[in-house]
Structure formats: structure tokens, C-alpha cells
C-alpha positions as CSV (number, residue, x, y, z in Angstrom):
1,X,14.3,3.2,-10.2
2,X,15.8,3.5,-13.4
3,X,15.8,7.1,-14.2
4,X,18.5,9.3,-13.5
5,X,17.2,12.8,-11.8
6,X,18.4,15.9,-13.8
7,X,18.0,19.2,-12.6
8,X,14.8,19.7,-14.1
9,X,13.8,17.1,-12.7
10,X,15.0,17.9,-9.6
11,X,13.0,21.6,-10.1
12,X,9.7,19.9,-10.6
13,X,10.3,17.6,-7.4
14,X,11.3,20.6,-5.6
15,X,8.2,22.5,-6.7
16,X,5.4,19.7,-6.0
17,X,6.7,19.5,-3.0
18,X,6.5,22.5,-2.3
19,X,3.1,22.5,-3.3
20,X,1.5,19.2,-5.0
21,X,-1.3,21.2,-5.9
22,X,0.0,23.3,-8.8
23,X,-1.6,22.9,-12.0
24,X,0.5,21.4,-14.7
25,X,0.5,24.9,-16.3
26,X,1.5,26.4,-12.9
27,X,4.7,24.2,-12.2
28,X,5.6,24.2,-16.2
29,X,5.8,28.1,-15.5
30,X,7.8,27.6,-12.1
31,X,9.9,25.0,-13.7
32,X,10.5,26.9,-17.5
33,X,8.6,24.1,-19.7
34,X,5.6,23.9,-21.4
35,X,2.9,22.3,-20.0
36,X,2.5,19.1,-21.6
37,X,6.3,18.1,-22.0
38,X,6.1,19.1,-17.9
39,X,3.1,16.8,-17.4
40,X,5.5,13.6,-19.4
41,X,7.6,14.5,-17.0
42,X,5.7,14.3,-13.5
43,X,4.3,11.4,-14.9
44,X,7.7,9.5,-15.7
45,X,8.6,10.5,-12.0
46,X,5.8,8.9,-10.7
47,X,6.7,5.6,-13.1
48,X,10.1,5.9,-11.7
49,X,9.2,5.9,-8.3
50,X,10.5,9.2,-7.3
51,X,6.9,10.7,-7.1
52,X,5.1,8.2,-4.5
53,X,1.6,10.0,-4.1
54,X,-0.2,13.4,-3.6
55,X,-1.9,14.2,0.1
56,X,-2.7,16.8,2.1
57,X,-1.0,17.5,5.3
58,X,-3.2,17.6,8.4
59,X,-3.5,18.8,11.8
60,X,-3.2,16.3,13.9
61,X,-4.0,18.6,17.1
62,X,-7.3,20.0,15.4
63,X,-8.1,16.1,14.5
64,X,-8.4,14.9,18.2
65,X,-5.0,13.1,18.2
66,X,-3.0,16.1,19.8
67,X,-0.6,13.8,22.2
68,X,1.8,11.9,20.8
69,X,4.1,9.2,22.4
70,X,7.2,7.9,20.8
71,X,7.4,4.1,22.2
72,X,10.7,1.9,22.1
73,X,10.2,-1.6,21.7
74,X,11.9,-4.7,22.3
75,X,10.5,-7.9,21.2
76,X,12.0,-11.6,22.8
77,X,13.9,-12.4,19.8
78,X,14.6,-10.4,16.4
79,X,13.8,-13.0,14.3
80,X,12.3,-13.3,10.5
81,X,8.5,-14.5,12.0
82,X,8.6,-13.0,14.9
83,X,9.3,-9.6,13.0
84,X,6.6,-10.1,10.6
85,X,4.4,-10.9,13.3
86,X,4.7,-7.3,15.1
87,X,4.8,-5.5,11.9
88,X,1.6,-7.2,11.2
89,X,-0.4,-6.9,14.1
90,X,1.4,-2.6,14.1
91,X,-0.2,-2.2,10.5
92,X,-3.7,-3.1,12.2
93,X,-3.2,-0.1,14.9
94,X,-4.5,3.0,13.4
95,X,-3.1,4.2,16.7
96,X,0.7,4.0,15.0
97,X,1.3,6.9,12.5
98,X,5.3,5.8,12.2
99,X,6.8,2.5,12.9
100,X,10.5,1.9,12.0
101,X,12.9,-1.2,12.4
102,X,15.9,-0.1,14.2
103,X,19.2,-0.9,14.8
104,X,20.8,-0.7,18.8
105,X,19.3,-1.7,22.1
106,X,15.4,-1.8,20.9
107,X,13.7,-3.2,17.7
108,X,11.3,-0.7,16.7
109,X,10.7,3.0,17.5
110,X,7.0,3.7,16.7
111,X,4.8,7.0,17.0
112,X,1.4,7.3,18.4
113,X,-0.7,9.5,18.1
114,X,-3.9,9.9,19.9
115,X,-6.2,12.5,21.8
116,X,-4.9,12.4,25.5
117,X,-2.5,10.1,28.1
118,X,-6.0,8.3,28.9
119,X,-6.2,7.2,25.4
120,X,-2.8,6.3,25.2
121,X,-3.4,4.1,28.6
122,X,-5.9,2.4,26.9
123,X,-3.8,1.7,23.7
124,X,-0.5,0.2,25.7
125,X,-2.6,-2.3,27.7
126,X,-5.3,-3.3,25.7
127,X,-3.2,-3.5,22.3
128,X,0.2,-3.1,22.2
129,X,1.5,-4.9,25.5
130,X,-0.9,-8.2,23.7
131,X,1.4,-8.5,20.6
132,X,3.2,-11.4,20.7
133,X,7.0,-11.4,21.1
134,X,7.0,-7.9,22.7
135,X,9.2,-8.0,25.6
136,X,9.8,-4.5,26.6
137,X,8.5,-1.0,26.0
138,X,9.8,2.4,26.5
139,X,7.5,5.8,26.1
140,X,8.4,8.8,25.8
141,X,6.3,12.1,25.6
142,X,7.9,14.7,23.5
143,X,7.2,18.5,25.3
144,X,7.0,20.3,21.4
145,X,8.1,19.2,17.9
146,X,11.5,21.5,17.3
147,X,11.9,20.7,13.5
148,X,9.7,18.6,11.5
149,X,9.9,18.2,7.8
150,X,10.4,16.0,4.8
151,X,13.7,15.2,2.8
152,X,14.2,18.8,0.4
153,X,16.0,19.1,-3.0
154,X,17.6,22.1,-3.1
């Protein structure tokens, strides 16, 4: 990364993400800079790597993909090709809206996110039960999302 956060820094991060639609103007006002030194700024966050894009959150519900499923997966053996293998064939699945490698009893927790059980049916046996290397799965149907947020500054 390379750059060390300050708190202005950490003010401007706090404020796009708040809102990554301010103006440049707007978030040098929030943040106490002028606009152009502000804009160096955001920009030298994005060359950093702290800033990683802009996007607009959606509702996944009002989209048609109101049923989610977390799915636990095991694969025969956690090795190097056979990892790349289901990590490959999970980038393909538009399905998948998360997929992490993880440590314990199963090798990758994934989300899914589609419009109903039928569609998710239709998803576990014609896609994800054909990977190769997967061994076991384990789905779970969450009743309502508690919490749900991105990493804050404060």
C-alpha cells in the first residue's frame, strides 16, 4: 500500500463511504480542505489502494434475487489445483454474490442469491454439485439479515 492513513485521510474515507457520491466540493467542505488539494487526495487513496471503486448499493429483493442461501462446501482434497479449479468454475456462477476460502471443517462458505427455493434447486444440481472436487455441501437459509454492513472508520 504504501501510504500511511492520517486522520484526514481517514475523514475523507469515512465520508465517501458514507456517501461516494459527494462532489469533490461537497466532501472538501465535510472534510475542511479545499477542493482540489481534497481531490489529490481521494485520488492518492485510490493509487494506494485504500479506495477500491465507487457503486451503488442495490436491492437485491426488488431485483428478483430475494432468497438467499449460504452453502458450505467441502471439496475431496484442499489442494493448490483443485482449489483453483472451484474458484474458477464459482467466478463463472453469477448465481454466487460471496465466495470465501475458509479455515475448519469446510472449504468454502459461499452466498447465493437468487429469486426463490426453485431457483436455487435448479442451481445446486445443475451447477454447483457438477464442479469437480466438490465432495459435500451444506445450505443454510437465513430467516432475516440482523446486521449487515461494511468495515467503518470512525
Amino acid at each position: 500500500m504504501g501510504k500511511t492513513l492520517d486522520p484526514l485521510d481517514r475523514r475523507i474515507l469515512a465520508q465517501l463511504q458514507e456517501d461516494g457520491r459527494l462532489t469533490h466540493r461537497e466532501l472538501a467542505d465535510r472534510v475542511g480542505l479545499s477542493p482540489t488539494p481534497c481531490a489529490r487526495r481521494v485520488r492518492m487513496l485510490e493509487e494506494a489502494g485504500y479506495i477500491t471503486g465507487f457503486t451503488a448499493l442495490l436491492d437485491e429483493a426488488r431485483l428478483g434475487f430475494g432468497f438467499s442461501v449460504f452453502v458450505s462446501v467441502k471439496l475431496d482434497r484442499q489442494i493448490g489445483d483443485q482449489l483453483a479449479t472451484f474458484e474458477k468454475a464459482i467466478a463463472l456462477c453469477p448465481e454466487v454474490v460471496d465466495c470465501w476460502l475458509m479455515t475448519g471443517n469446510r472449504d468454502y462458505l459461499l452466498r447465493i442469491a437468487v429469486a426463490d427455493l426453485a431457483e436455487y434447486e435448479r442451481f445446486l444440481t445443475g451447477r454447483l454439485t457438477k464442479i469437480p472436487g466438490v465432495a459435500s455441501l451444506e445450505s443454510s437459509i437465513p430467516i432475516r439479515r440482523v446486521k449487515g454492513r461494511q468495515s467503518r472508520l470512525v
